[in-house]
Every structure is written in C-alpha cells, then in structure tokens.
C-alpha positions as CSV (number, residue, x, y, z in Angstrom):
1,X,-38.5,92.4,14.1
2,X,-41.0,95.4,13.2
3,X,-41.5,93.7,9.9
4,X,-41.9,90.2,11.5
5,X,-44.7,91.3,14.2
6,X,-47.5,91.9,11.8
7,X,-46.6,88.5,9.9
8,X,-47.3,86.8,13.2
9,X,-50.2,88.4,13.7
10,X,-51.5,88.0,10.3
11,X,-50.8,83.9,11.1
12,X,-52.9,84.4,14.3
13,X,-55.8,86.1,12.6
14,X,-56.0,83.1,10.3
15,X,-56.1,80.7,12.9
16,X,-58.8,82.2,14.6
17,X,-60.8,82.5,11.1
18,X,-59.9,78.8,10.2
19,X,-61.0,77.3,13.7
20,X,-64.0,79.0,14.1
21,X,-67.1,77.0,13.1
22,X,-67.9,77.1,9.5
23,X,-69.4,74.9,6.5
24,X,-65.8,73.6,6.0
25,X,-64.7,72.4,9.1
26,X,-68.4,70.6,9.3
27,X,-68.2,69.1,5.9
28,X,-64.5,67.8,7.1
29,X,-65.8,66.4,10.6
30,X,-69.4,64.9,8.9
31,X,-67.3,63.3,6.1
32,X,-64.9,62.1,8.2
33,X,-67.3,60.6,10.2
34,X,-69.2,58.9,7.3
35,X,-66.5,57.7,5.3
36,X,-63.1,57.2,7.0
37,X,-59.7,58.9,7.0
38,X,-58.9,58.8,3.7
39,X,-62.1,60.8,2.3
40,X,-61.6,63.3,5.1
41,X,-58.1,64.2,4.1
42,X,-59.2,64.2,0.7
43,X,-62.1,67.0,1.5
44,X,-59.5,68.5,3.5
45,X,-57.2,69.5,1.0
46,X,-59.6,70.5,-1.3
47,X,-60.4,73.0,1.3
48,X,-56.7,73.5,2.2
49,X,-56.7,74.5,-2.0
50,X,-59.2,76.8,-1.8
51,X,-58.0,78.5,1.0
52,X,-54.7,78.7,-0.7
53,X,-56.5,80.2,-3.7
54,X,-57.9,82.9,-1.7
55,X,-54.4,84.0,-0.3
56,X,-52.9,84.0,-4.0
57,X,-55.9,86.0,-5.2
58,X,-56.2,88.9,-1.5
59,X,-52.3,89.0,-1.7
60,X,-52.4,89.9,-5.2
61,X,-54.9,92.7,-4.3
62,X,-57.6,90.9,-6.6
63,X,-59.6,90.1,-3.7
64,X,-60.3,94.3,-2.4
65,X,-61.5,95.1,-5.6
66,X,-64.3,91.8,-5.7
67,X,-65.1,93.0,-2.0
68,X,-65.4,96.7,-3.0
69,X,-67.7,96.1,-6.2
70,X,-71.1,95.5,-5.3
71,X,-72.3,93.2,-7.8
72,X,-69.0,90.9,-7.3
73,X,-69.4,90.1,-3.7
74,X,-73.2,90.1,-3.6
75,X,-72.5,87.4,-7.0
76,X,-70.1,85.3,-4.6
77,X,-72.6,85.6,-2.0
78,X,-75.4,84.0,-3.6
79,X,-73.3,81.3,-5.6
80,X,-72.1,80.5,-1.7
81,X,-75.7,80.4,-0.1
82,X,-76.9,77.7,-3.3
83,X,-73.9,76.2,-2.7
84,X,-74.2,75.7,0.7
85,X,-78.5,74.5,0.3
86,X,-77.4,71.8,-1.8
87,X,-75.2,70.8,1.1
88,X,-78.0,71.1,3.5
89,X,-80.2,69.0,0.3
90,X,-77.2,65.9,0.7
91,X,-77.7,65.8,4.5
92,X,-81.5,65.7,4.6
93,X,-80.8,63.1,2.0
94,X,-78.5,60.8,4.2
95,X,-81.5,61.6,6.9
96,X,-84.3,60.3,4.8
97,X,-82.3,57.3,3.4
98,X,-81.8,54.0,4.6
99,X,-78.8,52.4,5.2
100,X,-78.3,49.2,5.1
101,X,-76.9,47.0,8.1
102,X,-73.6,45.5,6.4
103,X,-72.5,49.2,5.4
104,X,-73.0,49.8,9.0
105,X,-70.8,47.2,10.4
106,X,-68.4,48.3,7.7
107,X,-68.1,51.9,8.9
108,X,-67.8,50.4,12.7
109,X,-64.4,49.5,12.4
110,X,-62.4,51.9,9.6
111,X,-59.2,49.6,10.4
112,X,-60.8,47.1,8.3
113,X,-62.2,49.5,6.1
114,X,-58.3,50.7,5.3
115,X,-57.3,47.2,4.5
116,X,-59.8,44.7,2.9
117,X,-60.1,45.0,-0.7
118,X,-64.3,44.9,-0.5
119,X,-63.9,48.2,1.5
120,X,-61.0,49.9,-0.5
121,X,-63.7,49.5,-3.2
122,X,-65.8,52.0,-1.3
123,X,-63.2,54.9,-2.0
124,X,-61.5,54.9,-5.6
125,X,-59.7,57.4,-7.0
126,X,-62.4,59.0,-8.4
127,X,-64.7,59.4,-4.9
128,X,-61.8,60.9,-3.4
129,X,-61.7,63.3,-6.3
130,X,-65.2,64.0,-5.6
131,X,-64.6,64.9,-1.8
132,X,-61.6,66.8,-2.7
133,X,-64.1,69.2,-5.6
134,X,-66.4,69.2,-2.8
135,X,-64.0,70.9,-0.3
136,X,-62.3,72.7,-2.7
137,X,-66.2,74.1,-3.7
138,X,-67.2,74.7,-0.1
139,X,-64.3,77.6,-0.1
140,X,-64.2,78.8,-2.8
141,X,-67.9,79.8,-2.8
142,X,-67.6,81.3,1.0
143,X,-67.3,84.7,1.3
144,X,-66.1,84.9,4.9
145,X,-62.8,82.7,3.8
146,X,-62.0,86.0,1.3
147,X,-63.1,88.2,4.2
148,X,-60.4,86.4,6.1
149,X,-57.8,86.5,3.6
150,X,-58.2,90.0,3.5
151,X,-58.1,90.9,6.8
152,X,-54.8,88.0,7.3
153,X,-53.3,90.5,4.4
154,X,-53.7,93.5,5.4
155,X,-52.6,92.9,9.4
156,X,-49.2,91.1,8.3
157,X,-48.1,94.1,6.0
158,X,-46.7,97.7,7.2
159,X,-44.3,100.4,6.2
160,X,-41.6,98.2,6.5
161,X,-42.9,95.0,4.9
162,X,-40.7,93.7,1.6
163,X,-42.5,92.8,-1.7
164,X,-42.3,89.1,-0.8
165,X,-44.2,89.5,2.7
166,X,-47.2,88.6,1.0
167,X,-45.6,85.3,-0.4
168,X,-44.4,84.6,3.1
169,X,-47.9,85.2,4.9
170,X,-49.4,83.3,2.0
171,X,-47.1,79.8,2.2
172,X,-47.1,79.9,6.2
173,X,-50.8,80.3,6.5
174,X,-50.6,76.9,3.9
175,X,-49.1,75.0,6.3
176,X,-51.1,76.2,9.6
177,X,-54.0,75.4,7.2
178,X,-53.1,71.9,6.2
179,X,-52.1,71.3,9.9
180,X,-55.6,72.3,11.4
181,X,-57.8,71.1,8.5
182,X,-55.6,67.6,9.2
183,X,-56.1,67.4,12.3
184,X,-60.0,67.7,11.9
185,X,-59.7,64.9,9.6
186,X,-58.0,62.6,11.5
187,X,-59.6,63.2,14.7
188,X,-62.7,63.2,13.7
189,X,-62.0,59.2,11.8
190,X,-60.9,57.1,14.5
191,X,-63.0,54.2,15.3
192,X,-64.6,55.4,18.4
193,X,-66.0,58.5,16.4
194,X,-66.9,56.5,13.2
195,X,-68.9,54.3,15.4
196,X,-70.5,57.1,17.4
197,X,-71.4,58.1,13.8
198,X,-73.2,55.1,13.0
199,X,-75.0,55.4,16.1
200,X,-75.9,58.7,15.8
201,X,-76.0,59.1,12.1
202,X,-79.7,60.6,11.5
203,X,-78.8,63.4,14.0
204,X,-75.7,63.9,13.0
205,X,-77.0,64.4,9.2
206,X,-80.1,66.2,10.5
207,X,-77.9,68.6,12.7
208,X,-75.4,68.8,9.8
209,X,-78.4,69.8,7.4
210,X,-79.9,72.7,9.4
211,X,-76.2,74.5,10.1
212,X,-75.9,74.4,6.1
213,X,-79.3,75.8,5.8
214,X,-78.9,78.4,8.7
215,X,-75.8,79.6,7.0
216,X,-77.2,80.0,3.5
217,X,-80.1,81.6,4.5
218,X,-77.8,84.3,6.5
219,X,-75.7,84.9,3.6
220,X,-79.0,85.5,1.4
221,X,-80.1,87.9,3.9
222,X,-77.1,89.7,3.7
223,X,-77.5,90.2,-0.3
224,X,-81.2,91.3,0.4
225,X,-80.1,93.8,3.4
226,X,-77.1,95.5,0.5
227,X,-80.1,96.2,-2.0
228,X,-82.0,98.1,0.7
C-alpha cells in the first residue's frame, strides 16, 4: 500500500496535466471539428505517442538532465514556440480561405462522411498519417508535457518503490491518456458539433489561431527571461 499511494497519485497528477488546456487538446477538438472522427483519433494518438515518449524518456531519467541543462530546454523551448506559430499560421489560413458550399454540406452530416466513398476519399491513409505526425509533433515539441512527466515520475516513486514502478506509472498513464485524448476526439465529432463547426468555422479558426500564438509567444518569453 505505501508503495501503491504515490503511483496513484502520480496517475492523478497526470490527469490534471492532460486535461488542462493546452495546444493538444485544441488541435484534437479543432480537428475533430473540421474533419470527423476518424482524423481526430488519428491526431489523438499521435499525441497519445508523444506523451508515451515522454514517460519512456522522464522514467529513464533522460528527461532531468534536458531540464537541468540550459541550452537543452531553452532548445526544446524555441523548437516548441515555432512549432506552435506554424499552428497559429494553418488557422489564420483556414480563416482567410474560402470554403466552398458542397464541402460544407459534407462536414454537416459526418454519418455520411464515414460511409460514402466520395467522402472516404477526403481521409486516406496518408491524411490520417499526416494528423497523426501532427499530434505526435505538437508533444513532442511542448515543454510542459516533459515538465509533467517529470513531476508524474517523481510523485509515484519513494523509498519503497521497485525498479519496475516506473514501467507501471509509465503503461497506466498510456491508458488514462488514450482514454481522455479519446474522449476529446469523439466528443468533439458528432454531428451536432461538426455542424456548429461549420457554422462557426471563422471563429473557431480565428480563436484557434490566437491561443497558438499566445502560447508561443509565452514560451519565447520564457527563453528571453532565462538569458537575463
């Protein structure tokens, strides 16, 4: 039980770091939106794989030593902020563009969109490998998800914690992930919030756009404020 506790708690604390508000979760909720279930899941678990990534690398004590040299987190930093512009770039992009009124109906009703072959069209293998890179980029260049991992690592291990704890902490916090980053997905595809999408589609982009751009520019503040 004294060993258990802290693994418990280590699952809470990455709960509370997944659900908060981030670039991921928007990315997962815009592109749900936009494009339908199946490129939601797809961005999902590209995030669900970074995430995963970052556990493997805090467990395995890589991730203290990036966060205690200078260079290396103020590096990740800074690849994160121009990752996260470009993301801000694609939704002013979708906010200046025109969209055309028969891709509108289409993204109306998703059932259709999940069945006719015109619409399967729309996501191929190959698009769905492009959300998933683009999930699996948005964590992998975020510095809080390693901030998380370390602090999910170092609250589930004690004095009495076994040489697999870290494994255990690790492969639970997978599944919690793939539950809540799910979840997002799904909830954020059905057909009453597809078509509030279409509805609401420049604001949505446009809001989408300035929360990318708000958290880049706080992340290159941060790499300005270490060099003072």
């Amino acid at each position: 039980m004294e060993s258990l506790l802290p693994v418990l708690i280590a699952y809470s604390t990455y709960c509370i770091g997944t659900l908060s508000p981030g670039p991921a979760n928007l990315a997962i909720m815009g592109t749900s939106m936009a494009s339908g279930r199946s490129a939601g899941l797809a961005i999902a678990f590209g995030v669900i794989t970074g995430s995963v990534m970052w556990g493997v690398i805090a467990a395995f004590g890589l991730g203290t030593a990036v966060h205690r040299s200078v260079e290396l987190f103020n590096l990740l930093k800074v690849l994160g902020g121009t990752y996260l512009l470009w993301l801000a770039y694609l939704s002013l992009k979708t906010v200046l563009s025109a969209r055309s009124g028969s891709e509108a109906a289409a993204s109306v009703n998703p059932e259709v969109q999940s069945t006719s072959p015109e619409v399967q069209q729309k996501h191929p293998v190959n698009r769905l490998g492009r959300h998933y890179l683009r999930g699996l980029g948005i964590h992998l260049t975020n510095p809080k998800a390693m901030v998380v991992w370390l602090a999910v690592i170092s609250t589930g291990m004690n004095a009495n914690s076994s040489s697999v704890t870290p494994s255990w902490i690790v492969l639970g916090c997978a599944v919690l992930g793939i539950l809540i980053f799910s979840f997002y997905a799904l909830a954020f595809s059905t057909p009453k919030m597809m078509a509030y999408y279409v509805q609401k589609k420049t604001l949505i982009s446009l809001f989408m756009a300035v929360m990318f751009f708000i958290a880049a520019v706080t992340i290159y503040v941060d790499v300005l404020r270490a060099f003072d």
